[in-house]
Each structure stands twice: as C-alpha cells, then as structure tokens.
Residue, then its C-alpha position, 0 to 999 in steps of 0.5 A: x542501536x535503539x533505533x536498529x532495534x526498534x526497526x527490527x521489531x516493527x519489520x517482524x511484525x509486519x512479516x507476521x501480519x503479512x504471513x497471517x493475512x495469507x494463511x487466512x485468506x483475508x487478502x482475497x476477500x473484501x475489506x470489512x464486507x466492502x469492495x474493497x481487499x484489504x490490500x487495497x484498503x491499505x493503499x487508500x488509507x496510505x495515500x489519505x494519510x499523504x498530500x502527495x506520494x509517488x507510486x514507488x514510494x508508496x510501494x517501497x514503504x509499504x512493501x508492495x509489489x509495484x506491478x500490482x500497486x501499479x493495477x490497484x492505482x489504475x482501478x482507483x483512478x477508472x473509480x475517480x479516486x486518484x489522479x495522476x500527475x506528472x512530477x514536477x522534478x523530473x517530468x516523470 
C-alpha cells in the first residue's frame, strides 16, 4: 500500500513537470542555452545513467513517445554519441 501510494506521488509529479514545461515552452528551446532541448538532455542523461538500455525501455520509463525517441536516438548517433546494436537475446 505504501509503495501504491508512493507511486501515486512520483506519477503526479511527473504529470506536473510535463504539464509545466509545455505550458512554458521550454520543450522547444535549448537546454541551458545549448543544443540541446530539454527532451533531449533528458534521454542523454537517462542513457549516461545506464551501461545499456533498449529504445523501448527508455521510452517506456520515461514515458516518451517511441517515434520520436526513435528521431532524438538517430540524431544522437548522426553526432557519434550513441551506437546501436543488435540484441543479443533476440536478434533484434
């Protein structure tokens, strides 16, 4: 029950930040002035916090639309900041 709870919590707050950041426009800005949007910085910082990660588990924890996760991963890896590979599991 605690942990229902808890998870209540962190989903509210993550409908707040995503409900704020649209109504201010910082989704279409750069981050901190750089390159970068703030959509982007995040999967950068999600994908440094991992040794490896799938495209749909990244968009799945972090709730983001796979199409364009799949755009912000391909421009990361045009840059040379992220390889693909195949699974090892599953060929994929």
């Amino acid at each position: 029950m605690v942990n229902s709870a808890f998870e209540e919590r962190v989903i509210a707050v993550r409908r707040f930040n995503r409900f704020y950041t649209r109504k201010i426009g910082v989704l279409h800005e750069g981050l901190l002035g750089g390159p970068l949007s703030l959509t982007e910085g995040r999967v950068l910082y999600e994908l440094a916090q991992r040794a490896r990660a799938t495209a749909s588990e990244l968009a799945s924890e972090i709730a983001l639309d796979p199409g364009y996760l799949s755009r912000i991963l391909a421009g990361f890896e045009k840059r040379g900041w992220v390889q693909k590979r195949s699974s090892e599991e599953d060929a994929r």
